[in-house]
C-alpha positions in Angstrom: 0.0 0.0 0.0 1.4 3.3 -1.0 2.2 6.2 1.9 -0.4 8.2 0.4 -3.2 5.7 0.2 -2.0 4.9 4.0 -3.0 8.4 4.4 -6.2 8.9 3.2 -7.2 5.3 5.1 -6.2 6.6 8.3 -8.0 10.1 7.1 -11.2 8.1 6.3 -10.9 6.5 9.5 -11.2 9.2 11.9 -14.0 10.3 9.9 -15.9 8.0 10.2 -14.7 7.8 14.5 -16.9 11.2 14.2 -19.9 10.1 12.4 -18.5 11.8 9.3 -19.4 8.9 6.2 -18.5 11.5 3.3 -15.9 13.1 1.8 -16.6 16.2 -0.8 -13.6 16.0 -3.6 -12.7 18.3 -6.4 -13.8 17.8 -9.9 -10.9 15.5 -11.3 -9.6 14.4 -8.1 -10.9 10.7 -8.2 -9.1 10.6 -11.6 -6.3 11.5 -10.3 -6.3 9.6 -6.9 -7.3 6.2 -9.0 -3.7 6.9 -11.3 -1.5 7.3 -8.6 1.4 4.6 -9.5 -1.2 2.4 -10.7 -0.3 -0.2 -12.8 -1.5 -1.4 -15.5 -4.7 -2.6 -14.1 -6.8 0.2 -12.0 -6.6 0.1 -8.8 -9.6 0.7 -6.0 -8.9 3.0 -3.0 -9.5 0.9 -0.2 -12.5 1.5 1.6 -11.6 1.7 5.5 -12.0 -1.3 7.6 -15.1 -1.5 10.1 -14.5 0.4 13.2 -15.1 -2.3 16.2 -17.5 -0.5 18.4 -16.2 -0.5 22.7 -18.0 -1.5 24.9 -19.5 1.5 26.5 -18.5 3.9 24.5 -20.1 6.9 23.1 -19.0 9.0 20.7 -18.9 11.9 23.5 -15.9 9.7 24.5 -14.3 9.0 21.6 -13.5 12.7 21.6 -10.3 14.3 23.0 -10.8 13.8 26.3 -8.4 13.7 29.2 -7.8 11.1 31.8 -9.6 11.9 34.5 -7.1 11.9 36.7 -5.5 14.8 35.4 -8.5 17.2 35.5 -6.7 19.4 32.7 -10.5 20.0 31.1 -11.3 22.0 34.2 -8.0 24.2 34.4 -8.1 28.1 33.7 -6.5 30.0 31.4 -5.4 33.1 32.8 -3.7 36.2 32.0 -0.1 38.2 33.8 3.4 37.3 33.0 4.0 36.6 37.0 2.5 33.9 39.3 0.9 37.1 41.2 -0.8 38.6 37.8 -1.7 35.3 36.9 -3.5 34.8 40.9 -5.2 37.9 41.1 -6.6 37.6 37.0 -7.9 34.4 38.7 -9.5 36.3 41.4 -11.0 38.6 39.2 -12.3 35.9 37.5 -13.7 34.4 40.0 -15.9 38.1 41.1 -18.2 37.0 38.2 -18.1 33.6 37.8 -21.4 32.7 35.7 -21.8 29.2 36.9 -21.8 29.8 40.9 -23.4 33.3 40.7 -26.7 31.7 38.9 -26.9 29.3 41.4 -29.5 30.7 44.1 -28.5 28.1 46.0 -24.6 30.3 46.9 -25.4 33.9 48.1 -22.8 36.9 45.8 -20.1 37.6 47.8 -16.9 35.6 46.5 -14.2 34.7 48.9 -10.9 33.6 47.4 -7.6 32.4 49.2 -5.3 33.7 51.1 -1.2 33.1 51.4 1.8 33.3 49.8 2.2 32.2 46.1 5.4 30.5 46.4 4.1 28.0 49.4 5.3 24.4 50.1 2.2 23.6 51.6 -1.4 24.4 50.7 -4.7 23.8 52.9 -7.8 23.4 51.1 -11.6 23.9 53.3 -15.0 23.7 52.2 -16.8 26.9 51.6 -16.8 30.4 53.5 -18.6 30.8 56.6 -20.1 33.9 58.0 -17.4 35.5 59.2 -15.0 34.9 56.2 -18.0 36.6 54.0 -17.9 39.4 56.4 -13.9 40.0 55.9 -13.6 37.9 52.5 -10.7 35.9 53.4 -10.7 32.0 54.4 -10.4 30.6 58.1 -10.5 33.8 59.8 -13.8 32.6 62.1 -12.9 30.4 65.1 -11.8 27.4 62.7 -10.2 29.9 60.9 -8.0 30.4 64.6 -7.5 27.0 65.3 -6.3 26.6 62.0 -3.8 29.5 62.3 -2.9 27.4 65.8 -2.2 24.2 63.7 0.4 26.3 61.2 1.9 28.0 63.8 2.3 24.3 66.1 4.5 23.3 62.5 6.7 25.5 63.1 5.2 28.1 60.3 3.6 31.5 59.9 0.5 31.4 58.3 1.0 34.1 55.5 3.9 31.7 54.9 1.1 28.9 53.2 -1.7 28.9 51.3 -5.2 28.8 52.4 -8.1 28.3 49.7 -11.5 26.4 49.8 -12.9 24.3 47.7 -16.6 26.9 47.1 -15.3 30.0 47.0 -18.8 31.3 48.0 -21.2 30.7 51.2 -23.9 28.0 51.0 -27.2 30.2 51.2 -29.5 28.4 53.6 -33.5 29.4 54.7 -33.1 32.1 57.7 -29.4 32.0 57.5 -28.1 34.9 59.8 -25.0 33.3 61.1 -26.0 29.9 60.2 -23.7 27.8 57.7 -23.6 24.3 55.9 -21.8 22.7 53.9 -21.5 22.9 50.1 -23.4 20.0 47.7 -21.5 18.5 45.1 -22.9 20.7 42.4 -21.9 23.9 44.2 -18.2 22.5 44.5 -18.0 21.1 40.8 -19.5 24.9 39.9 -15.7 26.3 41.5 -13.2 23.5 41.5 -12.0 25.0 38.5 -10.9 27.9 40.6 -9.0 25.5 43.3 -7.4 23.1 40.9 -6.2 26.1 38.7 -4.2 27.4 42.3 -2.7 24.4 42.5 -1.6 24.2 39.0 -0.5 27.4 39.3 1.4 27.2 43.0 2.5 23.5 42.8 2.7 23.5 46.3 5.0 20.2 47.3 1.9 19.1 50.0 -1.9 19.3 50.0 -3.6 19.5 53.4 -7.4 18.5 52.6 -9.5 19.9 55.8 -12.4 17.5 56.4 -14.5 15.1 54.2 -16.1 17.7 52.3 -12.6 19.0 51.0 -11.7 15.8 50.1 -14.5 14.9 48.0 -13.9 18.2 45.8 -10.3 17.2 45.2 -11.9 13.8 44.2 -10.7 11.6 47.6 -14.6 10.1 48.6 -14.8 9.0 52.1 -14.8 9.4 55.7 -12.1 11.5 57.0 -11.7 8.7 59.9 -11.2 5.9 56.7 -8.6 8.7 54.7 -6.8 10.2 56.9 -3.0 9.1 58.2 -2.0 8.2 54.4 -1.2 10.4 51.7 -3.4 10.7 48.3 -3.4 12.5 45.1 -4.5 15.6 44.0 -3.2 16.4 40.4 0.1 14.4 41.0 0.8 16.3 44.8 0.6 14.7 48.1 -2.5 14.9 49.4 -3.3 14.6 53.5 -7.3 14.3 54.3 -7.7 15.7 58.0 -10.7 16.8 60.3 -11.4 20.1 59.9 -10.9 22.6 62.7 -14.6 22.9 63.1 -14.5 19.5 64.1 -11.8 20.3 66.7 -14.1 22.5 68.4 -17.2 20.6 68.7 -14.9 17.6 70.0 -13.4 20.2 72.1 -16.8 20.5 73.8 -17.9 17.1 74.4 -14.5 16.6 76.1 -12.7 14.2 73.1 -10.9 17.2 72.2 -7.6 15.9 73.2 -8.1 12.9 71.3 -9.3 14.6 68.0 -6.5 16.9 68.1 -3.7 14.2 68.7 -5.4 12.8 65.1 -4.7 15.9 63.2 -1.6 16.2 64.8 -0.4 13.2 63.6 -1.1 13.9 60.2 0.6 17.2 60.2 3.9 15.5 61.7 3.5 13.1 58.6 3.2 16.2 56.3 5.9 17.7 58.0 8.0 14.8 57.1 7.0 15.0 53.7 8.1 18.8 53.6 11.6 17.8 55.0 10.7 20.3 58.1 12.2 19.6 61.6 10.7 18.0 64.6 11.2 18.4 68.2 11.1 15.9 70.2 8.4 18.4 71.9 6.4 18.6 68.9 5.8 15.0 68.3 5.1 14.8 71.5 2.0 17.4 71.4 -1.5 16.3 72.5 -0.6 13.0 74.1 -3.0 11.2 76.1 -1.9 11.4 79.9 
């Protein structure tokens, strides 16, 4: 079989891959394409072979789509020449993001992230609560302080990391006042863009998911208690699945508090580890059981 005729099989082919079952030629061109090196006798352009339907397929899939595991369909492209332009194009973006702000289910007021653009470490919470729609920054309510705590307890200063959350708006809820909930899957899929763009654009060397809720946006299902003490993935980087400080403070008031804190602290001395950061003998000793 001649290169060209190779071609125009393989041309044919991904045709028909997109339904495609005719091609419009020149006046002359058949003549032409039937005489190319032919011998003596003419000879037939192959018609292409079957395609051999998958199982499951659809031709929505057939189409250039990425492994999932990569996400790159639901990256950003953003404007700036430095990683700062590039953040706060992002941000700007984000002010009037079409699919969250139709949803009457968020209220208006967007809340990005928070910390330095060249961070080792990145955590990653659910959705703004009331007071971080008041001040629009992340953590800055009483989870927001025993967060700050956590960081500090590493060894680090919090404008040192970065702090984002998976909605960057606050669930709207019936009579809502001070009142917050979590975000549904719909509300996080409407702004993960946002969150997986940071990353891309950061690379921090360790992800700190902060409760279940987190997790399930960076696509890690299941129960903080079943996730947590191991490292995942998250676009490639090492991802730790923690309680959230929320849940710090509620144990904190039926009087577990020491127990659920020894948990988290466990996995931060495992992403400390990962970071290369030293340990006391004091720190790994924080929140033991006496």
């Amino acid at each position: 079989m001649s290169s060209a005729t190779s071609l125009l099989k393989q041309h044919l082919q991904q045709r028909q891959m997109l339904g495609k079952t005719h091609v419009s030629l020149r006046p002359g061109t058949m003549e032409k394409l039937s005489g190319l090196g032919r011998p003596p006798a003419a000879r037939a352009i192959p018609e292409p072979e079957p395609l051999r339907p998958i199982a499951g397929a659809t031709a929505r899939v057939i189409r250039d789509t990425p492994p999932p595991e990569t996400k790159k369909a639901e990256l950003l492209e953003v404007a700036g020449g430095t990683l700062e332009e590039k953040l706060a194009a992002l941000r700007s973006m984000a002010e009037t993001w079409e699919p969250a702000l139709s949803m009457s289910s968020l209220r208006k007021t967007m809340v990005f992230a928070v910390g330095s653009p060249l961070a080792s470490l990145m955590f990653v919470g659910e959705a703004p609560g009331a007071e971080e729609e008041k001040l629009r920054e992340p953590f800055v309510g009483p989870a927001g302080q025993k967060l700050t705590a956590i960081i500090k307890a590493m060894g680090l200063d919090r404008p040192k990391v970065y702090i984002s959350n998976i909605c960057k708006f606050r669930p709207a809820m019936d009579n809502q006042g001070s009142g917050n909930r979590k975000p549904d899957p719909a509300e996080m899929k409407a702004c993960l863009p946002f969150v997986l763009t940071e990353i891309d654009l950061i690379k921090p060397l360790v992800i700190v998911a902060l409760g279940a809720t987190a997790a399930e946006g960076l696509g890690i299902p299941g129960s903080v208690g079943g996730l947590r003490g191991r490292f995942h993935s998250t676009s490639g980087i090492p991802t730790m699945v923690t309680y959230h400080p929320s849940y710090l403070l509620r144990e904190e008031q039926t009087g577990d508090g020491i127990r659920a804190k020894r948990a988290v602290w466990e996995d931060m001395l495992k992403v400390m580890e990962k970071l290369g950061l030293p340990i006391s003998e004091k720190q790994r000793g924080y929140f033991q059981a006496k």
